[in-house]
Chimera marker file (.cmm) of the C-alpha trace (Angstrom):
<marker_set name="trace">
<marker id="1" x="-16.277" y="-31.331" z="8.621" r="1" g="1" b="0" radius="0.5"/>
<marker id="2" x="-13.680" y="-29.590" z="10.525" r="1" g="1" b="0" radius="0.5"/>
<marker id="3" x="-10.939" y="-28.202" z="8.327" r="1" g="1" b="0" radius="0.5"/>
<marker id="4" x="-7.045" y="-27.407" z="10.197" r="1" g="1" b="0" radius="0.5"/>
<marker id="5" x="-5.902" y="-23.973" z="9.247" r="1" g="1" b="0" radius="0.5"/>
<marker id="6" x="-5.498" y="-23.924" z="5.965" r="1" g="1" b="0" radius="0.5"/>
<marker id="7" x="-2.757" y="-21.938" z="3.514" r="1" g="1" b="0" radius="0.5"/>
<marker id="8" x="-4.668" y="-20.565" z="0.795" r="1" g="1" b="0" radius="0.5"/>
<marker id="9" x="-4.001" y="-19.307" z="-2.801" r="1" g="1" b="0" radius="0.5"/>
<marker id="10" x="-6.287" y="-17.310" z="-5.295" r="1" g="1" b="0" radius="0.5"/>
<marker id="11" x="-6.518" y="-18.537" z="-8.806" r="1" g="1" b="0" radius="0.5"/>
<marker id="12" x="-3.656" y="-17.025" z="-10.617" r="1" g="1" b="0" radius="0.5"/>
<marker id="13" x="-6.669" y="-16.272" z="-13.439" r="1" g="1" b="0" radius="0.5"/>
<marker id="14" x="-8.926" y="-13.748" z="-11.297" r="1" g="1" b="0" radius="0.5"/>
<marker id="15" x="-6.644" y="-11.226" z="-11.481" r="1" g="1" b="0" radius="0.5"/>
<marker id="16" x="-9.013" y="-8.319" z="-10.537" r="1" g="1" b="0" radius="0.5"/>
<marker id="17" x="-12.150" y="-9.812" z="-11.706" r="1" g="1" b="0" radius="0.5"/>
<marker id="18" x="-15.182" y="-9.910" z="-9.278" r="1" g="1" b="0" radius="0.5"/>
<marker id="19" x="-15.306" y="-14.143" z="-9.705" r="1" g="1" b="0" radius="0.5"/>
<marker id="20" x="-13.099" y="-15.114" z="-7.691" r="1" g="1" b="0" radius="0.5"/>
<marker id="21" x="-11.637" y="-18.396" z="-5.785" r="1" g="1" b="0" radius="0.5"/>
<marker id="22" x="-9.379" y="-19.644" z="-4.031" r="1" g="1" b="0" radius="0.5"/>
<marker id="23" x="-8.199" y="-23.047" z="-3.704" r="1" g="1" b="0" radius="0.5"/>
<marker id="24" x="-6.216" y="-24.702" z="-0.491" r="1" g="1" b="0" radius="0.5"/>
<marker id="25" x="-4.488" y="-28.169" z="-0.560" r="1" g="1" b="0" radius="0.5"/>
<marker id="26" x="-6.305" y="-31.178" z="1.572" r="1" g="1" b="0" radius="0.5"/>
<marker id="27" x="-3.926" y="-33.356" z="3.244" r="1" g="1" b="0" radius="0.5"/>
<marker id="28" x="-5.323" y="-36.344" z="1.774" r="1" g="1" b="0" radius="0.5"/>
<marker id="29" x="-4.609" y="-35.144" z="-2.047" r="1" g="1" b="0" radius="0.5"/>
<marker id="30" x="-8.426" y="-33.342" z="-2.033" r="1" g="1" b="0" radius="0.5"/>
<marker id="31" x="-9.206" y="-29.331" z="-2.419" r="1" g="1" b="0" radius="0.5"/>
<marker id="32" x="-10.733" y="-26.998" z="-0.327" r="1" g="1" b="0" radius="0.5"/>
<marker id="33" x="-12.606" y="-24.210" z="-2.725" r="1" g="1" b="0" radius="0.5"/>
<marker id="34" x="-13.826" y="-20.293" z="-1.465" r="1" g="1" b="0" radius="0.5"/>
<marker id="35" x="-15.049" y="-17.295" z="-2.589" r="1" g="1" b="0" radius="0.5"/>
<marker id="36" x="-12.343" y="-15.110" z="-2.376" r="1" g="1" b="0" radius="0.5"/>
<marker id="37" x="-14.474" y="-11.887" z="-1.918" r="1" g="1" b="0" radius="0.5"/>
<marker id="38" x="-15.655" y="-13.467" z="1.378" r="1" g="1" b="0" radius="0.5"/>
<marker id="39" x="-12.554" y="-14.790" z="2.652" r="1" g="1" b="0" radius="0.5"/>
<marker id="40" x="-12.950" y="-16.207" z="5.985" r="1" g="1" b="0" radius="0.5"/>
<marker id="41" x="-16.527" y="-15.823" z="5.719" r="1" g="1" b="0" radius="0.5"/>
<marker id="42" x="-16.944" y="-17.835" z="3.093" r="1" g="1" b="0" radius="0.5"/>
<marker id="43" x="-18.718" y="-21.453" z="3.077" r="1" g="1" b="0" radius="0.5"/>
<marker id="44" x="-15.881" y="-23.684" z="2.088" r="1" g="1" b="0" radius="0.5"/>
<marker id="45" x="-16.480" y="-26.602" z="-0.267" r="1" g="1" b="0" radius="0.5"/>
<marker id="46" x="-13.902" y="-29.546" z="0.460" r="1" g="1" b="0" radius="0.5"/>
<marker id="47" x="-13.454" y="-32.572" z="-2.076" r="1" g="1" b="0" radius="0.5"/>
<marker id="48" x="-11.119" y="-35.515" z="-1.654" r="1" g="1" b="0" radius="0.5"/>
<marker id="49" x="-8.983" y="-36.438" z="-4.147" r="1" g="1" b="0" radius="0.5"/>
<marker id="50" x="-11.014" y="-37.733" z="-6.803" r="1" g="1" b="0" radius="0.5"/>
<marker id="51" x="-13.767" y="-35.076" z="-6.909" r="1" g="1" b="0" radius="0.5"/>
<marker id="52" x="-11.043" y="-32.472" z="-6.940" r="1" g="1" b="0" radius="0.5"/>
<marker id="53" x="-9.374" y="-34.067" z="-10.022" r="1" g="1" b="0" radius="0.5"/>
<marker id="54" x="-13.246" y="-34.473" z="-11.725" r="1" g="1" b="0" radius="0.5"/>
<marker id="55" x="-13.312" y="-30.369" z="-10.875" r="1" g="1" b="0" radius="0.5"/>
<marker id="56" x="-9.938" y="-29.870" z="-12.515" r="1" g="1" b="0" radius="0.5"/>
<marker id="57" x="-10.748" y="-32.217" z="-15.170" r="1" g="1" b="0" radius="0.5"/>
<marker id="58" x="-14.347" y="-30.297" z="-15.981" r="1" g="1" b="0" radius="0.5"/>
<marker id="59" x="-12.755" y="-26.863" z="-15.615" r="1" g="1" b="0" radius="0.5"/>
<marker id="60" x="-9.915" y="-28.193" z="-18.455" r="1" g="1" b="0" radius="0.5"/>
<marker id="61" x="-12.472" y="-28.776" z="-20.729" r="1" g="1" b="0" radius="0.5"/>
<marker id="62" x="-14.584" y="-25.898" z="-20.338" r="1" g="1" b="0" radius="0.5"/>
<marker id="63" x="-17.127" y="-27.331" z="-18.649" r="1" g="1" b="0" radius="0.5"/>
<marker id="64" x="-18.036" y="-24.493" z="-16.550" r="1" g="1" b="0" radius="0.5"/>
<marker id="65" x="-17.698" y="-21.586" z="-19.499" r="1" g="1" b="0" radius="0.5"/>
<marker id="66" x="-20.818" y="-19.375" z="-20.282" r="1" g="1" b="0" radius="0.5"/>
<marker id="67" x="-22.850" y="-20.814" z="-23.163" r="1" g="1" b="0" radius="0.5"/>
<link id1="1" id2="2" r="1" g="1" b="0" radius="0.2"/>
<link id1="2" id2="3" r="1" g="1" b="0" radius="0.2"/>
<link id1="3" id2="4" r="1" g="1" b="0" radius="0.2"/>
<link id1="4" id2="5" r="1" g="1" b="0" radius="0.2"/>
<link id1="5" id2="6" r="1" g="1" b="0" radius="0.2"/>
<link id1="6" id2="7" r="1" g="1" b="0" radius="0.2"/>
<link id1="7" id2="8" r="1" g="1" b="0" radius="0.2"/>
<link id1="8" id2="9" r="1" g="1" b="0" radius="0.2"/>
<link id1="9" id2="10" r="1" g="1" b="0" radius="0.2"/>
<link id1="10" id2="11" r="1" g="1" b="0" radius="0.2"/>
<link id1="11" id2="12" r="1" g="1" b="0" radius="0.2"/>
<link id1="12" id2="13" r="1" g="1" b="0" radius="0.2"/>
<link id1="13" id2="14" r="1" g="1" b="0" radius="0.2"/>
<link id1="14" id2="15" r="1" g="1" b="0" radius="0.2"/>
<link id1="15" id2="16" r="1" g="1" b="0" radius="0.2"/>
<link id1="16" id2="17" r="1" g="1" b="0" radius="0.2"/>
<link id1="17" id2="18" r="1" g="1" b="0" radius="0.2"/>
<link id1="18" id2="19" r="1" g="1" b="0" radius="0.2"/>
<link id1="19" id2="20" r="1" g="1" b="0" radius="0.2"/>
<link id1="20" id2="21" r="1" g="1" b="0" radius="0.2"/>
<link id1="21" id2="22" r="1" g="1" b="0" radius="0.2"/>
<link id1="22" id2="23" r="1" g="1" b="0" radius="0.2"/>
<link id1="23" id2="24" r="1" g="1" b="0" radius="0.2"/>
<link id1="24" id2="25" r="1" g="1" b="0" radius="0.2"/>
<link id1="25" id2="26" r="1" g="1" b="0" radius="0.2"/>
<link id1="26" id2="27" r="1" g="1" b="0" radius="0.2"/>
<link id1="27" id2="28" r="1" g="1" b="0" radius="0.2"/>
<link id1="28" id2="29" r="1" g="1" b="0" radius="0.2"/>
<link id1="29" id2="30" r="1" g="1" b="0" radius="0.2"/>
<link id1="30" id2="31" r="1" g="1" b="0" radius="0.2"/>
<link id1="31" id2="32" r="1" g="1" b="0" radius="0.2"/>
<link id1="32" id2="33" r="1" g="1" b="0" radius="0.2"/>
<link id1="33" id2="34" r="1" g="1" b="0" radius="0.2"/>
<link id1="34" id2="35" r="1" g="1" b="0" radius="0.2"/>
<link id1="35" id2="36" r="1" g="1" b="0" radius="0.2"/>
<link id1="36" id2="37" r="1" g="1" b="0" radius="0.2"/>
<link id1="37" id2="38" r="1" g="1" b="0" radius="0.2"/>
<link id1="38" id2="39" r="1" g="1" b="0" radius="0.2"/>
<link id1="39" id2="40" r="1" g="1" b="0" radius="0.2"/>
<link id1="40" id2="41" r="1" g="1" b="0" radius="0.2"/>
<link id1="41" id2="42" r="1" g="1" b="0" radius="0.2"/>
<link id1="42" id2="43" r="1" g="1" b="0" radius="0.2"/>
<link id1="43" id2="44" r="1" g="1" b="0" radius="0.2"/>
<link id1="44" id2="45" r="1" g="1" b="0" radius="0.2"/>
<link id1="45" id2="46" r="1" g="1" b="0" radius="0.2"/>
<link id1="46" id2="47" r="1" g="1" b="0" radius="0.2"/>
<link id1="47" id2="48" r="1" g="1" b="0" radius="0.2"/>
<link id1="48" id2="49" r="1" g="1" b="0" radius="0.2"/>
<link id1="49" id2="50" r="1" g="1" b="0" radius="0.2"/>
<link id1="50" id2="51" r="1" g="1" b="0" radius="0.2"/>
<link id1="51" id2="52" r="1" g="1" b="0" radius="0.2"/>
<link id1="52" id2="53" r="1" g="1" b="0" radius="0.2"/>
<link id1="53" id2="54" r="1" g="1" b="0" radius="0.2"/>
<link id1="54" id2="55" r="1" g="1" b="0" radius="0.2"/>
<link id1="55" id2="56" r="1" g="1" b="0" radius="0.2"/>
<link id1="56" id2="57" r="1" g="1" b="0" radius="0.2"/>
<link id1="57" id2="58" r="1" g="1" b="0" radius="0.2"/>
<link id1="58" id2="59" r="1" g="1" b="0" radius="0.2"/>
<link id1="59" id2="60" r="1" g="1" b="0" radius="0.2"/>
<link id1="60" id2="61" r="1" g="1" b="0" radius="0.2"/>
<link id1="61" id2="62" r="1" g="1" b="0" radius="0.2"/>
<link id1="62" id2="63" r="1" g="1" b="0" radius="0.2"/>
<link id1="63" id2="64" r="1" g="1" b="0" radius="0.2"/>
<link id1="64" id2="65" r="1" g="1" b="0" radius="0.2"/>
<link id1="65" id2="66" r="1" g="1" b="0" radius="0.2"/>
<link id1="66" id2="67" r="1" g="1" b="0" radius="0.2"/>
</marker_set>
């Protein structure tokens, strides 16, 4: 999948921490995910619009917390 140039923003809850991402709008309502350590180097996971609202969705609920 070819991506355009995208404008990406870092989760306004890494702060400093090491586990980072950042997140870039898809123009058809979908998400584009990196590591932000990496940057431009990082593989970039893209999900159209419903997988990006299941992602939201499972992060909201803790889903993805430490046990």
């Amino acid at each position: 999948m070819r991506l355009p140039a995208l404008v990406w923003r870092k989760s306004a809850r890494s702060e400093s921490q090491s586990n980072c991402v950042e997140l870039a709008s898809l123009r058809d309502g979908g998400v584009a995910v990196r590591d932000s350590k990496l940057g431009g180097l990082s593989p970039v996971l893209a999900l159209g619009r419903a997988g990006a609202v299941a992602l939201r969705d499972a992060v909201k609920r803790g889903a993805f917390e430490p046990a």
